[in-house]
N, C-alpha and C positions, 0 to 999 in steps of 0.2 A: 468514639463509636461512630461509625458510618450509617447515613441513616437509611433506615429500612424501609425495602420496597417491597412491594406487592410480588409472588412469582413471577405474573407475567402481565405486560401491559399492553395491550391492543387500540388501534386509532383503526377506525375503518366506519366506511357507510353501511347503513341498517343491512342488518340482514346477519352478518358476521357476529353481533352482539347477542346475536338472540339465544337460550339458553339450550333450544335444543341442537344447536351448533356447540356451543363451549361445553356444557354441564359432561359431557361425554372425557370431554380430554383431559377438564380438572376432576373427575375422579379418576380415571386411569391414572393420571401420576399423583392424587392427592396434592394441589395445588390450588394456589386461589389465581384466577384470572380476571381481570378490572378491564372495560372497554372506554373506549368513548365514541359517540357516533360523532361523522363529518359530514356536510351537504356542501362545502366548500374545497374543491382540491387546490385550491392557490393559498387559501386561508391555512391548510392543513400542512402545505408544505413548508408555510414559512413559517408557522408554529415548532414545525420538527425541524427545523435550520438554526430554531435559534432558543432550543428548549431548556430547560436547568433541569439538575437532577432531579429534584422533588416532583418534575412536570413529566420526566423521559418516559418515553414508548418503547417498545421494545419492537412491534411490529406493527408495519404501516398498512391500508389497504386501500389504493388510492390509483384513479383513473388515468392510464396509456403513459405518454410521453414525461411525467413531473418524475418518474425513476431513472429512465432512461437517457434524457437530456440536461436534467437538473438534479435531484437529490444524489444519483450516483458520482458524477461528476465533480459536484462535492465534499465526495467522499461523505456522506451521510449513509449509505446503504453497503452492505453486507455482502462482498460475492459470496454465490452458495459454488456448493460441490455440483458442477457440473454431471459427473457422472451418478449421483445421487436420482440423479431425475432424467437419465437419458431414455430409459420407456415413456417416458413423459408425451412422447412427441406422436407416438403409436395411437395414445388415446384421443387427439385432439380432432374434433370435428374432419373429416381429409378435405372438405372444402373451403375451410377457415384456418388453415394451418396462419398462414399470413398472419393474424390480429395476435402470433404466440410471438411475433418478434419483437413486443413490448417488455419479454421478460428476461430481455439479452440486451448487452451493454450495446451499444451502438456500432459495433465493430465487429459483432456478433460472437465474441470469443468468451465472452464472462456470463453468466449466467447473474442474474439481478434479481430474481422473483418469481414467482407463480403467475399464469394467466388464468382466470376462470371465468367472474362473471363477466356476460358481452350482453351488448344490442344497438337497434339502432334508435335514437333518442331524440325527436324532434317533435312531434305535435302529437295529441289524443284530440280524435272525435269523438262528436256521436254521430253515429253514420247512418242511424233515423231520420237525422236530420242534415248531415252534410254528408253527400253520398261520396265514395269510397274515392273515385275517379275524379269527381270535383275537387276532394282534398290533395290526392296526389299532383295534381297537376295545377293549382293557386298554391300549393304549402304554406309558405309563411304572410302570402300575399293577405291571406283568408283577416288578420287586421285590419287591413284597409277596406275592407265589402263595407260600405255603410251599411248596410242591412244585416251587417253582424256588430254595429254598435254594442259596447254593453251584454254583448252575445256570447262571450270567451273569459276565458283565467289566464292568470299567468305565473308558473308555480317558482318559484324566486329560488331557481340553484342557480347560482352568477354565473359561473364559468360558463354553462350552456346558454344561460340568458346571452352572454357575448357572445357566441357563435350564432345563435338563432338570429340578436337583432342586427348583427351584421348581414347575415346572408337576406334578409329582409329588406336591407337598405345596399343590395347588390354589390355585395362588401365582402373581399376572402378575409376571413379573420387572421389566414397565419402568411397574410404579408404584413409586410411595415407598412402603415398605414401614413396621408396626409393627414395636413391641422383638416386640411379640409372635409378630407373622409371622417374622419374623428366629429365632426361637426354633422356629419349625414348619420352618422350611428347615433350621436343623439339626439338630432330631430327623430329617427325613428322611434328610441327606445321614448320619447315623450308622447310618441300619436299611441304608443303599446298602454302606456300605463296609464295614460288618459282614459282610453276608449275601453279600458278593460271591467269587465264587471266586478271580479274577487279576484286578489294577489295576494297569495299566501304561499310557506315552504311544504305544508302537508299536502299531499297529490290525494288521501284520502275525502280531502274536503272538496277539492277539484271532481275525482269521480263524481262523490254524492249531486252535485250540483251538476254535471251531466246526468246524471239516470235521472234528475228530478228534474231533467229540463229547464233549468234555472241559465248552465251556459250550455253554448253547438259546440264549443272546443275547445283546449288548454292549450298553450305554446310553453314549449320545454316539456316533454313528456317522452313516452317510450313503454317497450313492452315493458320494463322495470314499475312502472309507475298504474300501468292499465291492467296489468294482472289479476291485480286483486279482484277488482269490480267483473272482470270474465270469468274468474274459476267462481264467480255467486251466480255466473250465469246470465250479468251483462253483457252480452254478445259486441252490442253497438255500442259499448267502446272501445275502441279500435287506436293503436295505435297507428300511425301514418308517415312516409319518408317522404318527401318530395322529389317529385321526377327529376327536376335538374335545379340548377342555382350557379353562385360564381365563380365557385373551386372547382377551378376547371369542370367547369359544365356541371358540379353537383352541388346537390346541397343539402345532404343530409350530413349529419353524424353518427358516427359508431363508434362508442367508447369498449375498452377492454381495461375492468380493473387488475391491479398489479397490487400483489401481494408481498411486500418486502421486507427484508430483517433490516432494522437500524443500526446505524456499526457507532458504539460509542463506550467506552469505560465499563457502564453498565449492563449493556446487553444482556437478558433474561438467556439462560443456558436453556429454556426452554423453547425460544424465539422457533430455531430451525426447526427441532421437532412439532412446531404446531403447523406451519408448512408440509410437514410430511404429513401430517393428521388430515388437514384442508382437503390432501387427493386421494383418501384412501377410498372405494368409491361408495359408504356409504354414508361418510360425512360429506363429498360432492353431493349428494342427493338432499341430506339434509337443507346443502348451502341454500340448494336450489332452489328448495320449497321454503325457506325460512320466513319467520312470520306472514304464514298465508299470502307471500308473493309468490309468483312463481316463474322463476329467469333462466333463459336458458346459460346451459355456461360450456363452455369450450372442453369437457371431460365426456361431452354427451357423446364422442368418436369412441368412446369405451361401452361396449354391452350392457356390462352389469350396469353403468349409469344408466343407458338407452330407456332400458326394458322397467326400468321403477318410472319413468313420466306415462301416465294412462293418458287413453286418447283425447280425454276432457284436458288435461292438462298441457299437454301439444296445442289444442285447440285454443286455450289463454294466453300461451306465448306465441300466437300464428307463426307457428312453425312451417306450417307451407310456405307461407313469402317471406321467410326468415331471408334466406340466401337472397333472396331477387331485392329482399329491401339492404338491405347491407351493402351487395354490389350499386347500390345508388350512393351511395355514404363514402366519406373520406373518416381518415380515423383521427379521434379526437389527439387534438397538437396544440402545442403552445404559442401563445397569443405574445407577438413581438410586442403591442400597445396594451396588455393588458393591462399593466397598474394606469395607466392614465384613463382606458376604457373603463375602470370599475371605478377611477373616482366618479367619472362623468355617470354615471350609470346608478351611483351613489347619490350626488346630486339632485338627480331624476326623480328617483322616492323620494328623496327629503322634500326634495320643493310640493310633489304631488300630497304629501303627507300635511302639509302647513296649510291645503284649501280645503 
């Protein structure tokens, strides 16, 4: 007997999990759906490279370039039917069309996956206290203010942590790096976690400890993470992109998750149809709003998406400098020194952890 899976198996970051996302699709076809959340996409991708049955996914949800450069390549991911989703492109923000080439093979002829959630993901203030123009224009600097000792968090998603404490230590993450750059990134990442007040993976705790004015700011953050604290009517927290840095001339991030079927023996015959479920537009709304976040995502170029976010809720994802902060941002890519930057980066906590 072959052993028995669950209908359908899902890997994705919060939001995708949440039941007023799924409970719609597993009654429509009377199935059962099993999730697991990631806050790691390098963890998540080398779990799904080298999975066993009893562990397989059937669909992955996992940020920009790890589909397109890596898992497809592969041969881990699924091409879909390109013509299945050729209106696709109609609905897509028309100023953000660009962040959809994530869900095309590299050569742009195979279609790879869904784009939906975006933003740009670099630091949360409080902007009571760190004003709006001071943060744009210090961005990641804002560490080193002695007089924000102990003033800041740092919400521990690695992969961003690497881009962040690079561009911090005027470092492009997605060159190949020296021993000696590699040595600059860890001096930084030790002055970060030294001087920092709370390091935690929950952004929820992060907020709380801004509105309670405990820290000025979080490093790693984004409208993904300061949503929640705005639609309560935290105004001043804010997330924030930095005016320039060292990819070429920028320094922020804008990630675009990627939605993709795993190609393996097992694959759930349900995988692609939950893809077609993802864009139909009032499970995009759901995605949108799932567990009291609320993210913009790449379908909002469709009406019927538009016209469900109320002006409060525009207001929590700052939708006005949506475009103006994104155009400061490079799009989140794969890190040549990654595995040697997360030992080192690894290291960092453990040692700070032993004092």
């Amino acid at each position: 007997m072959p052993n028995q899976r669950t209908d359908l198996r899902i890997f994705c970051w919060e939001g995708y999990d949440s039941a007023s996302v799924l409970d719609p699709f597993q009654s429509r076809h009377d199935i059962n759906v099993e999730t697991e959340s990631l806050i790691s996409d390098s963890l998540a991708a080398l779990r799904v490279s080298s999975s066993s049955l009893e562990t397989e996914f059937d669909v992955l949800n996992i940020n920009n370039a790890w589909v397109q450069k890596h898992l497809y390549p592969n041969c881990l991911v699924r091409t879909l039917d390109k013509h299945r989703f050729e209106l696709e492109e109609a609905r897509t923000i028309p100023t953000l069309t660009h962040l959809d080439r994530w869900s095309w093979s590299a050569d742009g002829q195979n279609k790879i996956g869904i784009c939906q959630r975006f933003g740009a993901f670099n630091l949360v203030v409080n902007s009571d206290k760190i004003s709006h123009d001071l943060a744009v224009d210090e961005g990641f600097h804002l560490a080193d203010d002695p007089d924000l000792y102990k003033r800041y968090g740092i919400l521990l998603y690695d992969d961003f942590n690497l881009f962040h404490i690079c561009i911090a230590a005027e470092l492009n993450p997605f060159n190949l790096l020296s021993r000696d750059e590699e040595d600059q990134f860890e001096q930084t990442a030790r002055r970060w976690f030294r001087n920092a007040a709370i390091v935690t993976n929950d952004h929820s705790v992060l907020n709380h400890a801004l509105i309670d004015n405990r820290i000025d700011f979080y490093l790693s953050g984004g409208t993904y993470t300061a949503s929640p604290a705005r639609l309560d009517g935290n105004y001043q927290v804010t997330a924030i992109t930095p005016a320039r840095g060292p990819i070429n001339g920028r320094g922020g991030i804008v990630f675009t998750e990627v939605t993709c079927v795993l190609d393996h023996a097992h694959t759930s015959p349900w995988a692609e149809p939950f893809l077609d479920y993802m864009l139909e537009p009032d499970t995009c709304v759901r995605i949108a709003f799932a567990d009291r976040t609320c993210n913009p995502i790449l379908q909002m170029g469709d009406k019927k998406v538009m016209s469900a976010f109320s002006s409060l809720q525009l207001h929590a994802i700052q939708w006005d400098t949506l475009e103006e902060d994104i155009s400061r941002c490079v799009d989140y890519d794969l890190v040549p020194n990654s595995a040697s930057l997360l030992r080192r980066l690894g290291k960092v906590k453990q040692d700070l952890t032993k004092h």
